[in-house]
Residue frames relative to the residue before (quaternion, step in Angstrom):
aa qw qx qy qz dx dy dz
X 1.0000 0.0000 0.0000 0.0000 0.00 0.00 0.00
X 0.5754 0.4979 -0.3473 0.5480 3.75 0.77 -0.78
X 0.5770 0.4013 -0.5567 0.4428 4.03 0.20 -1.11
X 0.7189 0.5677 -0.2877 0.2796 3.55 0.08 -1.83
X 0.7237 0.2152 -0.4550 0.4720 4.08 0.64 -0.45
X 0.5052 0.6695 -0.4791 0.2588 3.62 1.26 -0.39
X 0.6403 0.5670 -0.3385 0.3924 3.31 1.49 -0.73
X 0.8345 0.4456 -0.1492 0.2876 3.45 1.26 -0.30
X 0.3320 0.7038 -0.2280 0.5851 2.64 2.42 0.64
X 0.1665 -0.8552 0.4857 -0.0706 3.10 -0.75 1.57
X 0.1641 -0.6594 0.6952 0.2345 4.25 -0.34 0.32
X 0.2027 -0.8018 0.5477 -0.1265 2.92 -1.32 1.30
X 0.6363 -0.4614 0.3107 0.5345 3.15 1.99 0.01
X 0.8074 -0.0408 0.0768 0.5835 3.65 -0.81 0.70
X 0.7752 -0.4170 0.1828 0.4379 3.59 -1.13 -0.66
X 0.4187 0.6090 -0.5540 0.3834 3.94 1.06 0.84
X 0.2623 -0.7583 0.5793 -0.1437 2.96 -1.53 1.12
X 0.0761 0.7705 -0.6328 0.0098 4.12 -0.31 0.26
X 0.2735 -0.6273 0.7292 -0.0078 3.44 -1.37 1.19
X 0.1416 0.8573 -0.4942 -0.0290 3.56 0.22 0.72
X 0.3819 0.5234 -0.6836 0.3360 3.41 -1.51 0.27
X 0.6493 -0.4982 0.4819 0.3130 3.43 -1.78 -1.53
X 0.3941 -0.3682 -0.8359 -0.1024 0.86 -0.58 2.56
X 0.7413 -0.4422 0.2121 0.4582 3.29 -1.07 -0.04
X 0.0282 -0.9003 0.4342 0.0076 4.14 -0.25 0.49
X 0.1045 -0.7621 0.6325 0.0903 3.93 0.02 1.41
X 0.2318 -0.6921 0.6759 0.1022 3.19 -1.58 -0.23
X 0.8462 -0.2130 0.0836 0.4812 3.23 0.46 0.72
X 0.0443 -0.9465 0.3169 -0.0407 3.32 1.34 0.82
X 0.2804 0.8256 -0.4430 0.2086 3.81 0.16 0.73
X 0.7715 0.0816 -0.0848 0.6252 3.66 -0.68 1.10
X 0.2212 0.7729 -0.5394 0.2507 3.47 0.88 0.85
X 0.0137 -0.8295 0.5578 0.0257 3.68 -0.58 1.29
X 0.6268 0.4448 -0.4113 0.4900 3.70 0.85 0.23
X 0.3302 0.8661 -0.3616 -0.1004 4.33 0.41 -0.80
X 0.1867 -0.7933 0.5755 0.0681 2.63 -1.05 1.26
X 0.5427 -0.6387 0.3488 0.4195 3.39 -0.87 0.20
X 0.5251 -0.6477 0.4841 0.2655 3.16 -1.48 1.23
X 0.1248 -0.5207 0.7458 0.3963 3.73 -1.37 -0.29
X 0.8612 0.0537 -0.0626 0.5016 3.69 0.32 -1.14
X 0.2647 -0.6763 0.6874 0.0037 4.01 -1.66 1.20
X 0.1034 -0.7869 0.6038 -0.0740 3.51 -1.08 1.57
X 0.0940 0.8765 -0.4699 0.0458 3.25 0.18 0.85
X 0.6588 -0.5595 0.3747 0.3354 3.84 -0.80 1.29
X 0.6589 -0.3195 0.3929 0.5563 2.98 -0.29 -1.54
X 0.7382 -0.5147 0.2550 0.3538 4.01 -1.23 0.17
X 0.4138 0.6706 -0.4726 0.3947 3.61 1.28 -0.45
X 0.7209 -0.5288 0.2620 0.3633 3.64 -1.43 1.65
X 0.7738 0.4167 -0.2651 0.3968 3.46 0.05 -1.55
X 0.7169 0.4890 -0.2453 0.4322 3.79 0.85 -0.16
X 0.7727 0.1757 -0.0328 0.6090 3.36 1.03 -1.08
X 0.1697 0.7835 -0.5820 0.1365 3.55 -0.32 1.07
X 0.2194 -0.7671 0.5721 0.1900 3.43 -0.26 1.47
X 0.3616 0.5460 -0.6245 0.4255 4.14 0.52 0.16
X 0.8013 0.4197 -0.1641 0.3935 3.27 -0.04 -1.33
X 0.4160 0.5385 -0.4446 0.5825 4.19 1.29 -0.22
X 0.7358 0.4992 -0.2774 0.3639 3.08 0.24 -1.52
X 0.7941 0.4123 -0.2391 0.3771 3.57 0.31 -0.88
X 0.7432 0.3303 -0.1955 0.5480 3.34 1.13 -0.57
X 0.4733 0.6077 -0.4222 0.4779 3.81 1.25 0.22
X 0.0598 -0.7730 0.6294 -0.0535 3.81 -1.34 0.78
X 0.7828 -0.3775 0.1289 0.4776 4.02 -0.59 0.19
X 0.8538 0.1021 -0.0002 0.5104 3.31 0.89 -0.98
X 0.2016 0.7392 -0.5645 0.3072 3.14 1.09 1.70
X 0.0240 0.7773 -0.5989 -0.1912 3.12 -0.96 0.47
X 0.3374 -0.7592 0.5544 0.0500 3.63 -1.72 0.46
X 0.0644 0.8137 -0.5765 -0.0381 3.58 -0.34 0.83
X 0.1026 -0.8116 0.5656 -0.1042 3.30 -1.28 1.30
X 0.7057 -0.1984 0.4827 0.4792 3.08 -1.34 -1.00
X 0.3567 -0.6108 0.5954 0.3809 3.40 -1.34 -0.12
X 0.3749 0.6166 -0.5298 0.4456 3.62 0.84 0.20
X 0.7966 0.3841 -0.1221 0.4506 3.40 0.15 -1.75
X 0.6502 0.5163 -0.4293 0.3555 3.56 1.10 -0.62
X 0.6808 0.5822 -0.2178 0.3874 3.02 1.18 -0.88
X 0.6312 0.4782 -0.2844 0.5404 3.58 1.05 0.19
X 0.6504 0.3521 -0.2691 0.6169 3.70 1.25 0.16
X 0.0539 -0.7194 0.6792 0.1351 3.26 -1.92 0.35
X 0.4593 0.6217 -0.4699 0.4264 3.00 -1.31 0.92
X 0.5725 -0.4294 0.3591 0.5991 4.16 -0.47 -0.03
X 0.2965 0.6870 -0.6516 0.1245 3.28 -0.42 1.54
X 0.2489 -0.7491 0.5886 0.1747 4.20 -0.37 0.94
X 0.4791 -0.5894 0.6243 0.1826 3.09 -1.50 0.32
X 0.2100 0.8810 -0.4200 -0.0586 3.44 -0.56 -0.35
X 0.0634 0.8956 -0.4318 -0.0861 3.75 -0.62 -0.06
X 0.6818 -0.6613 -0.0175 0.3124 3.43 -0.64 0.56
X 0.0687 0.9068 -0.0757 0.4089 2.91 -0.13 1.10
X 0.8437 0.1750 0.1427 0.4870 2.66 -0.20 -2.53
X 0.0206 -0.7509 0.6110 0.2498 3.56 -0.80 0.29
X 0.2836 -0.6635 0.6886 0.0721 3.64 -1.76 0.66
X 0.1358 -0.6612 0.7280 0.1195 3.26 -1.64 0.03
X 0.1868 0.7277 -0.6382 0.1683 3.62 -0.47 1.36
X 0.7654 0.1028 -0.2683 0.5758 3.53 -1.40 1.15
X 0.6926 -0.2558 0.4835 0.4702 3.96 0.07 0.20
X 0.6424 0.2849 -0.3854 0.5980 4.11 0.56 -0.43
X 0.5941 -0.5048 0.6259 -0.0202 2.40 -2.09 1.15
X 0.0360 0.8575 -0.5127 0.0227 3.86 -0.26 0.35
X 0.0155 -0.7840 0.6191 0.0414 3.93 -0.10 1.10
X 0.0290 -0.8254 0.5433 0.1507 3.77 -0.82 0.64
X 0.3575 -0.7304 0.5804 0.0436 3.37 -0.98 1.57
X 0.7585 -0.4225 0.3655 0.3353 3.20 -1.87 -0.12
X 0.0880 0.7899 -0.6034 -0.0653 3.59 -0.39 -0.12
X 0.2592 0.6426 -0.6516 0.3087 4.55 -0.24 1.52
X 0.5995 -0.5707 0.5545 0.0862 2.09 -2.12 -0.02
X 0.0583 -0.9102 0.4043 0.0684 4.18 -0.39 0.59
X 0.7775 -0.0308 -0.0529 0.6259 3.22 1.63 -0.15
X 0.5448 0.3907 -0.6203 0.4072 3.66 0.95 1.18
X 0.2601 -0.7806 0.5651 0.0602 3.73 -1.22 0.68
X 0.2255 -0.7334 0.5717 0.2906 3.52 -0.77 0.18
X 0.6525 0.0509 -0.0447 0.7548 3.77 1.62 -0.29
X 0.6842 -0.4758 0.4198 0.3595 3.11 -1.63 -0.08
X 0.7941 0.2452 -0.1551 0.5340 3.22 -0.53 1.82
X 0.6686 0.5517 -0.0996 0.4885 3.32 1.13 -0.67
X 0.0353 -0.7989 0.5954 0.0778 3.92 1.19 0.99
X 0.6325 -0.4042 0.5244 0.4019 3.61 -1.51 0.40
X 0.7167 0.2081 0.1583 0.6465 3.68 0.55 -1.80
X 0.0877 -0.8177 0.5461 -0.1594 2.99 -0.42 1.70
X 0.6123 -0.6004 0.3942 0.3306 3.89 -0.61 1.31
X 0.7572 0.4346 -0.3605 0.3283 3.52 0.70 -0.89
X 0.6051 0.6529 -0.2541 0.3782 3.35 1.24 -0.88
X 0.2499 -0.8236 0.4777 0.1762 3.61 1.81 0.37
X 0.3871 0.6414 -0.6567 0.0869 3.82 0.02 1.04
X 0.6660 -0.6342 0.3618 0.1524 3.52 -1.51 0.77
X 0.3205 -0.6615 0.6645 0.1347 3.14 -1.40 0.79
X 0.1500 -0.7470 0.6377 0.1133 3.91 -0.92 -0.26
X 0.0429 0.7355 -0.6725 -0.0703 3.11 -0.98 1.54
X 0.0928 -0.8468 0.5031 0.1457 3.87 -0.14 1.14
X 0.3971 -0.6590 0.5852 0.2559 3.86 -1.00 0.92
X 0.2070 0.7174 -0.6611 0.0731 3.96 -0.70 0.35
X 0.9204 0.0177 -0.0430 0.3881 2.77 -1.23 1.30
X 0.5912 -0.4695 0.3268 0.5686 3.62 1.62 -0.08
X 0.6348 0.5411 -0.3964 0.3836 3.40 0.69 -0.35
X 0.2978 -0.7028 0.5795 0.2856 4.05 -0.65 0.37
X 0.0170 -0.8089 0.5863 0.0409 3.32 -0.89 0.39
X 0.1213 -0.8208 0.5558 0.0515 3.62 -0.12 1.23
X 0.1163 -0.6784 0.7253 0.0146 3.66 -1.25 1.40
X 0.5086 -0.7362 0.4288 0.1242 3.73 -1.04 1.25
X 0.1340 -0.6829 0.6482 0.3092 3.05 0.92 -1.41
X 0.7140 -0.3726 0.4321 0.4058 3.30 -1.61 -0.44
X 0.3149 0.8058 -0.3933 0.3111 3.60 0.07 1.48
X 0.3610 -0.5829 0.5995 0.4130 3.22 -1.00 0.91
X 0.6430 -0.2424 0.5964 0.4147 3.10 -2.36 -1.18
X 0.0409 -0.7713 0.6340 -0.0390 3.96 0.39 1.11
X 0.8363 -0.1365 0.4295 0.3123 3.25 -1.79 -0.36
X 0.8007 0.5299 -0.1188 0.2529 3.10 0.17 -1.72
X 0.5660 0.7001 -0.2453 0.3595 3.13 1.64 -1.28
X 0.8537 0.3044 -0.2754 0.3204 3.29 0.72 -0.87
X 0.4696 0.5629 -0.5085 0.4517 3.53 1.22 1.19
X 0.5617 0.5467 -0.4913 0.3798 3.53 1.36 -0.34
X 0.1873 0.7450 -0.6297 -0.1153 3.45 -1.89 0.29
X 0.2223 -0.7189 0.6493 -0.1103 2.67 -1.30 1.65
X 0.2155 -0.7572 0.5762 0.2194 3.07 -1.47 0.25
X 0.7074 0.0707 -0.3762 0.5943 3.18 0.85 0.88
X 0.0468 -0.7660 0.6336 0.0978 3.84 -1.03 0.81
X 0.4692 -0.5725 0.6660 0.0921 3.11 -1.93 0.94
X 0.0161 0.7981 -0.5854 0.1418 3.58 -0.04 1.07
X 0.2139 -0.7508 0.5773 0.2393 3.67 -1.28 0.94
X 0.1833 -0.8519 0.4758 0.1190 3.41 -0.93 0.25
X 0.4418 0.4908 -0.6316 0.4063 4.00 0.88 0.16
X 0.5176 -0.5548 0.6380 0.1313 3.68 -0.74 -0.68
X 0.6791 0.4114 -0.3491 0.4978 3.87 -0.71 0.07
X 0.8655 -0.0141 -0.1505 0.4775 3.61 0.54 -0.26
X 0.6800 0.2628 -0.1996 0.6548 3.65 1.59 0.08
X 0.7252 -0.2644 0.3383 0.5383 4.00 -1.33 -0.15
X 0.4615 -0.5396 0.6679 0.2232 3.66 -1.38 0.87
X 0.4672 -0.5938 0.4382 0.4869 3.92 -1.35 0.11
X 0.5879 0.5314 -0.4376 0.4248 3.79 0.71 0.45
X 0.7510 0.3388 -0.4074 0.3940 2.66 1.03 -0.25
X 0.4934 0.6164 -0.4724 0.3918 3.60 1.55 -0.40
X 0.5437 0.6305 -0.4289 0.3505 3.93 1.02 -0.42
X 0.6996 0.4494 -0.2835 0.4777 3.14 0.92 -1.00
X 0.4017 0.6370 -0.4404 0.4887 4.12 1.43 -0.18
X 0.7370 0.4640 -0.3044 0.3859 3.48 0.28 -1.87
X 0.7544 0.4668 -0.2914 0.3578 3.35 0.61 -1.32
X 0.7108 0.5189 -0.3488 0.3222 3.37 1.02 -0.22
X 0.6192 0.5268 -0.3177 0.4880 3.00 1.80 -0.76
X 0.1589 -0.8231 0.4963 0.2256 3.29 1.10 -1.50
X 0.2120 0.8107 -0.5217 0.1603 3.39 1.12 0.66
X 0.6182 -0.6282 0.2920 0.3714 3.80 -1.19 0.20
X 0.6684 0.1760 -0.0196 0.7225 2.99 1.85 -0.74
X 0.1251 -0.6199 0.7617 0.1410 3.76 -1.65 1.22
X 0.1089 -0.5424 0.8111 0.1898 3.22 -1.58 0.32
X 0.2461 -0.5938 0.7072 0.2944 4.33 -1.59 0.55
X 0.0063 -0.6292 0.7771 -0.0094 3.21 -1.39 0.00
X 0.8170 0.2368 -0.4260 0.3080 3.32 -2.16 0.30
X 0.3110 0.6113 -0.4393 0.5803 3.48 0.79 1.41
X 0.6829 0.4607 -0.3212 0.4671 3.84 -1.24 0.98
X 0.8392 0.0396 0.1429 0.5232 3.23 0.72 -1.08
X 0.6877 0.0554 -0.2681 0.6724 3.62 -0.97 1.29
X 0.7808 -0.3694 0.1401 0.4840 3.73 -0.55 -0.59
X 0.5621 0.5876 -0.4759 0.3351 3.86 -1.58 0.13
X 0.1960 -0.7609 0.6086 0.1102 3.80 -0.94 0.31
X 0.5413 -0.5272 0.4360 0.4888 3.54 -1.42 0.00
X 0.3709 0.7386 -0.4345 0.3581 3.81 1.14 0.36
X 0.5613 0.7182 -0.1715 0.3737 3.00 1.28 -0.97
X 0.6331 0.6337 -0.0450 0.4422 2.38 0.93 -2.12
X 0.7381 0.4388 -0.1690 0.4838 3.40 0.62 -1.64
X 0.7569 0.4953 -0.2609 0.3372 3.65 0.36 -0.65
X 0.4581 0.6967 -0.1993 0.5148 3.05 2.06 -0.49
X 0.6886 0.4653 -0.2459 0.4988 3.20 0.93 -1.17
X 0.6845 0.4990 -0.3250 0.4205 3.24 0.59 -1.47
X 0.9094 0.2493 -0.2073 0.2606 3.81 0.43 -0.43
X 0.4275 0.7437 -0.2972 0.4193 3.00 2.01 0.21
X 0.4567 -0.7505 0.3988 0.2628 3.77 -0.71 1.45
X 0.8402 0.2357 -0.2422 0.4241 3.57 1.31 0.43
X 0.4683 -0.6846 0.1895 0.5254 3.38 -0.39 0.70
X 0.4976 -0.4598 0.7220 0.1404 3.40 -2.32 0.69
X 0.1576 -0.7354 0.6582 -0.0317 2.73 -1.53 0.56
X 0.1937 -0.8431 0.4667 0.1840 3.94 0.56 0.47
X 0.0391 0.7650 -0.6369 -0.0871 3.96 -0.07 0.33
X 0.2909 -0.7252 0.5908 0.2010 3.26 -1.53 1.16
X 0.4843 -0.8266 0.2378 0.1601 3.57 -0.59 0.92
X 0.4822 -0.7467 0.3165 0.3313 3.51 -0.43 1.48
């Protein structure tokens, strides 16, 4: 069951993602250059590289629906939820568990995380087909991580505004999923170096996907 959604999992660049088939499932969707229509749209929190309503727009159809932030909800119409961490839903037949998604030791000043705990943006653990899938958002390795389980996780790895790949090692090992995919690398900051060093030290296998 895991090979089978792995087959339907797509890197989209930086931290966007698509589960395709039925139904159709972005994660943060941004600079999207292939779209297909969504049934369902997870979006982090409202900052540019994460929440791009061009990109809602293009990949959204009558009876899409989108669960966010109330920041982000509030800038769209149409089936758009709010949500925070926390809550859990069931939309399209998918299950949807939302987690923490901060910061603990990256700062823009002293004191001043990039992704601050209070500002309650979202992770996404989605259930397809039986399979957990765990989206971070913009997140260190918090606290929180080691109650999540997934069998496949989406881990970032450049560091400066999300988890370094040392520190995403110490993610994998806590979650121990069957499969990591890294992500938030390529664009704004991080390298496929990242990427690589992740693998090499992570206690489970990685998989590197080059983006469509």
């Amino acid at each position: 069951m895991v090979e089978d959604v792995l087959k339907r999992i797509s890197w989209l660049g930086h931290d966007a993602f698509r589960i395709g088939g039925t139904p159709t499932i972005y994660f943060d969707p941004w600079k999207v250059k292939s779209p297909q229509p969504a049934d369902l749209i997870l979006i982090s929190h409202d900052h540019f590289d994460h929440f791009s309503k061009e990109d809602v727009e293009k990949l959204s159809k009558a009876d899409t629906v989108v669960v966010s932030t109330p920041a982000v909800v509030a800038q769209l119409s149409g089936d758009a939820r709010a949500a925070k961490p926390g809550d859990k839903l069931t939309v399209k037949g998918v299950t949807v568990e939302v987690v923490p998604a901060y910061n603990i030791n990256k700062f823009r000043a002293p004191g001043q995380p990039f992704h601050p705990r209070q500002d309650a943006h979202l992770g996404f653990v989605v259930t397809v087909d039986g399979v957990r899938v765990y989206h971070t958002g913009d997140s260190d390795c918090i606290p929180e991580i080691a109650d999540i389980k997934a069998d496949i996780a989406l881990l970032p790895v450049s560091g400066t505004y999300v988890m370094t790949a040392e520190e995403a090692v110490d993610a994998a090992r806590a979650i121990r999923p069957k499969v990591a995919i890294p992500m938030h690398y390529g664009d704004i900051v991080g390298s496929v170096a990242d990427a690589q060093k992740f693998q090499r030290e992570a206690p489970v296998e990685v998989r590197i996907l080059q983006p469509e």
